[in-house]
N, C-alpha and C positions, 0 to 999 in steps of 0.2 A: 564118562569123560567130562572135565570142568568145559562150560561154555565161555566163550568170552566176555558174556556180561556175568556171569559168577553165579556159584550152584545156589538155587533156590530163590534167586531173584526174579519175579513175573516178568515175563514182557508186555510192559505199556500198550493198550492201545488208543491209537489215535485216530481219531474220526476222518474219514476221506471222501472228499465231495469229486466224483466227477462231472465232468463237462465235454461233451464229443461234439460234433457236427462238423462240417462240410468246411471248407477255405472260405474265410469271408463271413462267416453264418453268424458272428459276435461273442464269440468264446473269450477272447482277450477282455472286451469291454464288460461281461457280464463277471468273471473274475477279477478285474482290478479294482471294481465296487467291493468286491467281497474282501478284496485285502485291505483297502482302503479302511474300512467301517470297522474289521478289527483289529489291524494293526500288524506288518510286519512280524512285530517281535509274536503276536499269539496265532498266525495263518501263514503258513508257507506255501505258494505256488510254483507248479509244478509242470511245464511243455511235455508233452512228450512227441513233439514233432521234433525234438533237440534227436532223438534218433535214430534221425535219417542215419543212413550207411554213406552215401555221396554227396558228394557236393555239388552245387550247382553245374558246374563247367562238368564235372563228371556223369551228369544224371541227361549232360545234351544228347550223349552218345547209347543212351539206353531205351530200351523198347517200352517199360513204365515208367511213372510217374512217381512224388514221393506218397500219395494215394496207397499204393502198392505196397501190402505185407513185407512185399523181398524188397523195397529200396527203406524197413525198417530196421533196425534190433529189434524185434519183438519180444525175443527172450529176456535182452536185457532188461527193458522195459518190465517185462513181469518181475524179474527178481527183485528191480528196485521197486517197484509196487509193494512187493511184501513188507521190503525191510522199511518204507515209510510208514505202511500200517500199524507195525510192531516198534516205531518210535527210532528207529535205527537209522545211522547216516548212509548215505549214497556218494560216489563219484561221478555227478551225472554230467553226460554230454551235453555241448553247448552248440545249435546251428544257430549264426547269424542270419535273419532273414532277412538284410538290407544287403548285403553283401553275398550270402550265397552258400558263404566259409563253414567248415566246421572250426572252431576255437578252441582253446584249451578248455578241458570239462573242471569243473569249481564239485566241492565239498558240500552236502546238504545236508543240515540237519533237521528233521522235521521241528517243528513247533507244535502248540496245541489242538491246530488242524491244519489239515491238508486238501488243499484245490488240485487238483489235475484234469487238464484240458489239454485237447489236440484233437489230433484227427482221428486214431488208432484206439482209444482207450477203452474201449469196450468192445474191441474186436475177438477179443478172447475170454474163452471161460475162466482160465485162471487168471487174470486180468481184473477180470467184472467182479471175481469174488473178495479182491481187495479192499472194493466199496461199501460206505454205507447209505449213500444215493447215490444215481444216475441221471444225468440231466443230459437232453440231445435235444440240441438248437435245429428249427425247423423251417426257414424262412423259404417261401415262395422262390423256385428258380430265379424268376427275373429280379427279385430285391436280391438274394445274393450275388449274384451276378453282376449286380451294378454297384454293389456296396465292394466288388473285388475288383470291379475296375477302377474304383475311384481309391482304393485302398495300394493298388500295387501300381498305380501310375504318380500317387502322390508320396508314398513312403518307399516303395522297393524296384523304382529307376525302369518299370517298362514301361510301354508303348502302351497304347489303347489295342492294339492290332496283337501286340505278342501275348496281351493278357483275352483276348479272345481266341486267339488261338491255343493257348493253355487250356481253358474252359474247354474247349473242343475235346483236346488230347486226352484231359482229365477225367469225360464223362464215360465212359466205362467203367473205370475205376470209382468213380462218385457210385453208379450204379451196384457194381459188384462189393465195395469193401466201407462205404460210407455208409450209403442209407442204412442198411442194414441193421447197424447196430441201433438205432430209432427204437426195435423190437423190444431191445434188455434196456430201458431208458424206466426209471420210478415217475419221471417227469419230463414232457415233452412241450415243448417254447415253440410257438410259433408268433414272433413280429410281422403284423399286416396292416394294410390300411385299410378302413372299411368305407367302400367305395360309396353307400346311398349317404355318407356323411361326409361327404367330399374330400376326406382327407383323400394325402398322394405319398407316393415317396419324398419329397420334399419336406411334407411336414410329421411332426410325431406319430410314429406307427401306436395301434391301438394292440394286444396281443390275446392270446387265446393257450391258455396251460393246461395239457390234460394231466390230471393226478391220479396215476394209478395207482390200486391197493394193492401193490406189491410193498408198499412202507405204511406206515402211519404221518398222515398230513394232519396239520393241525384244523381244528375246528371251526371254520369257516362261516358257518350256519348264520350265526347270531349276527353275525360282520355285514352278510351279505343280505341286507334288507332291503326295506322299500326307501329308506330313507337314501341308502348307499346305490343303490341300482344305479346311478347314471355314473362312479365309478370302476364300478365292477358287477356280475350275477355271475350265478352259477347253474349249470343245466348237465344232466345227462345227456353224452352219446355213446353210441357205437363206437368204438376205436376201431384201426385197421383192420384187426383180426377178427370185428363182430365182437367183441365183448364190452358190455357197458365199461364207463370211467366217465368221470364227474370233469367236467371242462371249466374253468374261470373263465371268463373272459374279462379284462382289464381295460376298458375304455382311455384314448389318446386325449378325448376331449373333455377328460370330466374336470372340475376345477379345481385347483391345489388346496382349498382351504377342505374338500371334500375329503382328496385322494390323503391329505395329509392326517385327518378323523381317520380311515382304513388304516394307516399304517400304523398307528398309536395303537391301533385295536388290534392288530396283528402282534405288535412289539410287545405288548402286554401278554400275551402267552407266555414268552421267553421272561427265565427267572434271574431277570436282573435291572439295576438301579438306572442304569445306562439311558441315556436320551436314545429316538430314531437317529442314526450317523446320520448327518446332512449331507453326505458323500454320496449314497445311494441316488442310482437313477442318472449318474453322470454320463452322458457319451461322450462330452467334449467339452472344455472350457466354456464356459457359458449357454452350455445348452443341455437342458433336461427331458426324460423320459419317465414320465411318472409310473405308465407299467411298467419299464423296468427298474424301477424304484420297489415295487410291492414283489417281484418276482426276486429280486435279490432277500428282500425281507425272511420271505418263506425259503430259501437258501440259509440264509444264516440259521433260522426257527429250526431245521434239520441239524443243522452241524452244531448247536448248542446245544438242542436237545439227545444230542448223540453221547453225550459227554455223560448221560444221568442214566445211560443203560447198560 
């Protein structure tokens, strides 16, 4: 039987970056650098909290949360996982999260690569097999926590009181269907402050990446010297499960003329003409995040070098 893209035509593949973790954890801000730096027209990003099943006003009267498998599509979600992978459009759902609503769902066509982030994405095995990284954001309860109250009292119209109580409802389900997925992650982001250096949550968190050899990371070795130490090192630990994985740690404090030498030397891996995007590292109009400047880096060094296998 003829396919609809026509006998003997390959299906395209497109490189697909995901990005899981917890409400609040900074999946939107560590994505919007990544579209930003290559551009709309060559990265397309991709919610998949857009499908939710209920609405807002609908999900008051139910026993879960949108945390929960069954207040997802999950199915659907996978099928359009596929067909992003293999370069193919989608009609994907739209949730408003300032209003609550579901909208009318929009037409997508992948681009050169594909970001997918939410809450769900790596909850399943057919899911997970879409990807060619996994990244799950891992921030200390209490940073999330207060990055979600200051996030949904400033953009999405509650209370301090109703978004603690959320927190509350939620943590089961954080428990049961969130952390979880941390396990199938190639790389795992933790934003903290390191407290004998007085930083706080107020000023720029320092971060800690484990890379695990479930992929190929690029070469770090040479980057991470004596000269670079007060930007970044790298050390062996234990991860959760007791098996070694090489940790970066990315210092908040080291200075831009340094962190900006790291990133040149990272950029340099990646086979192209291109400057560092000065987009990188943005959280917010006039305020930068140098480790997440180098962590977006090594995001891009993945989903460009995905393209050459």
């Amino acid at each position: 039987m003829q396919r609809a893209r026509g006998i003997g035509k390959a299906p395209r593949h497109v490189p697909v970056l995901a990005i899981a973790g917890d409400s609040a954890a900074g999946k939107t801000t560590l994505t919007s650098g990544l579209t930003e730096a290559l551009g709309p027209d060559r990265l397309t990003s991709v919610c998949v909290d857009d499908y939710h099943r209920y609405d807002r006003a609908e999900r008051a009267g139910l026993e879960f949360t949108p945390l929960h498998p069954k207040c997802n599509y999950i199915d659907i979600m996978e099928q359009h996982l596929q067909l992003l992978a293999l370069g193919e459009p989608i009609l994907k759902p739209v949730y408003d999260h300032a209003t609550g609503m579901l909208l009318r769902p929009v037409h997508v066509r992948p681009s050169e690569f594909v970001v997918v982030e939410g809450l769900l994405p790596l909850s399943t095995k057919l899911a997970r097999a879409c990807f060619d990284v996994t990244v799950y954001l891992d921030p200390p309860e209490e940073i999330r926590r207060a990055w979600k109250v200051a996030r949904d009292t400033k953009k999405r119209g509650y209370t301090v009181d109703q978004v603690h109580a959320d927190l509350l409802k939620r943590e089961p389900e954080s428990a049961a269907f969130i952390r979880p997925q941390r396990a199938y992650a190639d790389i795992v982001v933790q934003f903290a402050p390191i407290a004998e250096r007085g930083e706080s949550l107020a000023g720029p968190l320092s971060a800690t990446v484990l890379l695990r050899p479930t992929i190929a990371h690029p070469d770090l070795s040479d980057i991470v010297d004596t000269d670079n130490r007060q930007a970044m090192h790298l050390k062996m630990l234990r991860d959760e499960d007791g098996k070694p994985v090489d940790a970066l740690h990315i210092h908040a404090y080291a200075p831009r003329e340094l962190t900006r030498k790291v990133e040149e030397a990272i950029w340099s891996r990646i086979d192209t003409d291109d400057p560092v995007p000065e987009c990188l590292g943005r959280i917010e109009p006039g305020k930068r995040s140098e480790p997440l400047a180098i962590i977006q880096l090594i995001l891009l060094y993945h989903l460009l070098m995905a393209t050459q296998h």
